[in-house]
Legacy VTK file of the C-alpha trace (Angstrom):
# vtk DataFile Version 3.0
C-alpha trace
ASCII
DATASET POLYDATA
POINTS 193 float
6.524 -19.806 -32.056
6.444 -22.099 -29.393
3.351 -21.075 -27.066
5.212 -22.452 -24.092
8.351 -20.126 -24.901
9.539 -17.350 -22.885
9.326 -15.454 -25.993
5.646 -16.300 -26.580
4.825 -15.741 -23.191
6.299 -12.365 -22.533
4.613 -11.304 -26.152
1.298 -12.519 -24.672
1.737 -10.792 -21.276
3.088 -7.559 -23.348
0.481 -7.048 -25.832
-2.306 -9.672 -26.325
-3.627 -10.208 -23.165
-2.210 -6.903 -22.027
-3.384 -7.108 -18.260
-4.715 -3.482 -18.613
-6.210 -2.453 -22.056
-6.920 -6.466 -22.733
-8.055 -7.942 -19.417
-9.079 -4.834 -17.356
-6.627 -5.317 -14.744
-4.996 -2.497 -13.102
-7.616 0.154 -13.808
-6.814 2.758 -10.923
-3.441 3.481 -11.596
-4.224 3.389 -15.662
-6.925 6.401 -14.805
-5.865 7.903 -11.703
-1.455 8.069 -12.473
-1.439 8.515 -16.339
-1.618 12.111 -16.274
1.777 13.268 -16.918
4.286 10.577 -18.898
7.172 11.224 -16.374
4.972 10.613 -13.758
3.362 7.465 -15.378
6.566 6.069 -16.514
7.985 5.892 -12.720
4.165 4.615 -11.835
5.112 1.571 -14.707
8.327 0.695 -13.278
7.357 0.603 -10.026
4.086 -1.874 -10.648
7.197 -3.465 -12.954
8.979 -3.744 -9.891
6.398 -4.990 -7.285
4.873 -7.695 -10.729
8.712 -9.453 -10.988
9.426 -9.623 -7.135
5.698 -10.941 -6.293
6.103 -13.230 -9.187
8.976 -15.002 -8.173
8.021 -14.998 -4.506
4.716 -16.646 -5.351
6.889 -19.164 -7.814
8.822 -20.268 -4.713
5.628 -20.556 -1.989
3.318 -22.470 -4.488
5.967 -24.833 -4.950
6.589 -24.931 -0.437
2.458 -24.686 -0.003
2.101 -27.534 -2.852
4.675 -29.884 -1.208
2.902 -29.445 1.906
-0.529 -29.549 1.003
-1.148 -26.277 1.730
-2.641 -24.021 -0.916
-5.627 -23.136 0.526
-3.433 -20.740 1.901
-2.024 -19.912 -1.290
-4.027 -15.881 -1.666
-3.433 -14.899 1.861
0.493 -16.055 1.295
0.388 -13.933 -1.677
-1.757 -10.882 -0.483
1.200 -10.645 2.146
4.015 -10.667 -0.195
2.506 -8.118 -2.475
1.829 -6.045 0.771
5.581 -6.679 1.273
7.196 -5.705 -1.956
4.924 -2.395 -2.474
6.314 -0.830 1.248
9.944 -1.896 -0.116
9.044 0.546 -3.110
7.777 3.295 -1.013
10.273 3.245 1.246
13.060 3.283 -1.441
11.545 6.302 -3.459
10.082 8.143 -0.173
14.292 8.038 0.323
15.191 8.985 -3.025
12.929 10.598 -4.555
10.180 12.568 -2.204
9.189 14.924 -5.205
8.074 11.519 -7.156
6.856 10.128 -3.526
4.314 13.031 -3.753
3.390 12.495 -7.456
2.120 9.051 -7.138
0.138 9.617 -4.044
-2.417 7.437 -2.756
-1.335 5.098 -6.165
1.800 3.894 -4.641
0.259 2.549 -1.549
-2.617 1.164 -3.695
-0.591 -1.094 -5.835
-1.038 -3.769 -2.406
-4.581 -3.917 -4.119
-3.274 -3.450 -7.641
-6.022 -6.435 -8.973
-2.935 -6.737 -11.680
-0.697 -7.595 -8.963
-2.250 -10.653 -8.157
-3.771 -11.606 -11.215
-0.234 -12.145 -12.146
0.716 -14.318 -9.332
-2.735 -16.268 -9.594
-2.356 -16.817 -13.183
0.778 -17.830 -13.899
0.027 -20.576 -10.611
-2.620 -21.690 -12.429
-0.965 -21.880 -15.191
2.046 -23.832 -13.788
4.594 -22.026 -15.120
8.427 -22.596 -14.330
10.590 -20.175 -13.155
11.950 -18.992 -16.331
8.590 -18.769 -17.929
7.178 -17.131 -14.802
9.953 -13.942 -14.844
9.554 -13.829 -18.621
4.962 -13.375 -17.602
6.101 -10.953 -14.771
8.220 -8.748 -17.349
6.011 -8.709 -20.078
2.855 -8.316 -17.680
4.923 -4.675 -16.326
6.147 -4.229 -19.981
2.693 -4.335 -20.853
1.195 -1.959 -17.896
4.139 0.161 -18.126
3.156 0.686 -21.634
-0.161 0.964 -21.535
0.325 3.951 -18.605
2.721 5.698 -20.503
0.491 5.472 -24.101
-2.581 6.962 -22.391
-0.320 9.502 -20.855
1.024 10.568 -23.870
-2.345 10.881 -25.552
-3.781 12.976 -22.100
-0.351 15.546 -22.481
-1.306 16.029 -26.103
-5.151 16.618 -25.718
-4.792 18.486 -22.718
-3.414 21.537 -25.597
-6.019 20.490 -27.713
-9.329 23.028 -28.119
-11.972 19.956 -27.222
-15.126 21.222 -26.411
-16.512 21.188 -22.247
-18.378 18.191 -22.126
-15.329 16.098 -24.128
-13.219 16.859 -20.835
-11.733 15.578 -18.256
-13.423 11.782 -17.292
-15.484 11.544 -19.979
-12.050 12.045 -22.470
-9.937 9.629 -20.590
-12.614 6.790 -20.688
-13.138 7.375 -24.337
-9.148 7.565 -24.694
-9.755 4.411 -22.329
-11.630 2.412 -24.486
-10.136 3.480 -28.216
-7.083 2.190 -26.753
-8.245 -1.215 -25.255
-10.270 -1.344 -28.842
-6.635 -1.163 -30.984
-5.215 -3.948 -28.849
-7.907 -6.019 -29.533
-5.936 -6.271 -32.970
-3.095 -8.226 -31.209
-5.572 -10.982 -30.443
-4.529 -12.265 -33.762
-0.632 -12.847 -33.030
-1.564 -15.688 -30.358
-2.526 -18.093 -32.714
LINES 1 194
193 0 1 2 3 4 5 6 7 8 9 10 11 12 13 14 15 16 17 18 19 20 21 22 23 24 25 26 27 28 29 30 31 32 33 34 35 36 37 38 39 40 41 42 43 44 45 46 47 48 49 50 51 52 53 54 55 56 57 58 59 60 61 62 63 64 65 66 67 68 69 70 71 72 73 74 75 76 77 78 79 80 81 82 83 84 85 86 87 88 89 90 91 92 93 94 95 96 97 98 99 100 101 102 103 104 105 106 107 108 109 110 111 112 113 114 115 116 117 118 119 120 121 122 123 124 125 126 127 128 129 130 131 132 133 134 135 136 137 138 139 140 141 142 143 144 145 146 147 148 149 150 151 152 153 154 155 156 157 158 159 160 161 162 163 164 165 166 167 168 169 170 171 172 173 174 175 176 177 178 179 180 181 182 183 184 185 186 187 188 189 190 191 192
């Protein structure tokens, strides 16, 4: 496969560099939102949401800051879009949906800080991707968070009916859960070639 393909990319954005089990990107939402998978999977399309708009807002300012020898303004530009795009999502499901509003919590205002957020628009700058291949990093990147929220979800509904002893609870079980996980995606490190 073509490493330069949108393919390739949104396979290495989805599962081998997974921005949250591979690079460590994204860790308050992963910890604080993935208790419930209802309430994780909204949490996944949101960040989704937030990744693919930042992603192709930051495609079109690199290319305005570049032509006008401007990038050293390049992370406030980007902090400010990002800031932008998450009140657009909390306005929209503060409208629709107040019982989910109230779910997320403090997590929907903190994806503005979401270090995933703007990872993905620093990356795929420094990467120079074009447009196609830089919507094709933004949906694998949320693919790739979404999934990762909704796996350790899963795992937290089904242990939470498990008989674990004291100590094995709460925290301590969702780092361990944490770190098993990041430890099986190590195993797609292989499929990049």
């Amino acid at each position: 496969m073509n490493p330069g393909s949108a393919t390739a990319i949104f396979l290495d954005a989805f599962l081998i560099n997974n921005f949250v089990l591979a690079m460590f990107l994204g860790i308050c939402p992963f910890l604080g939102v993935s208790g419930k998978v209802k309430t994780a999977g909204n949490m996944g399309m949101a960040v989704t949401f937030v990744m693919i708009v930042s992603s192709l807002c930051a495609f079109g300012i690199n290319k305005l800051l570049v032509r006008y020898d401007l990038e050293f303004l390049r992370l406030i530009c980007f902090i400010a879009v990002i800031a932008s795009a998450v009140q657009l999502v909390e306005m929209t499901i503060k409208k629709f949906s107040p019982a989910l509003f109230r779910a997320l919590g403090i997590f929907l205002p903190l994806i503005t800080t979401n270090c995933a957020i703007l990872g993905l628009a620093l990356f795929q700058t420094a990467r120079e991707y074009s447009l196609v291949q830089s919507i094709a990093f933004s949906l694998g990147a949320g693919a790739g968070f979404s999934l990762a929220l909704l796996l350790m979800a899963g795992l937290r509904e089904k242990l939470d009916l498990a008989d674990l002893p004291g100590v094995a609870r709460g925290a301590a079980l969702t780092l361990i859960l944490a770190g098993i996980l990041s430890l099986a995606f190590m195993g797609f490190a292989g499929l990049g070639g």
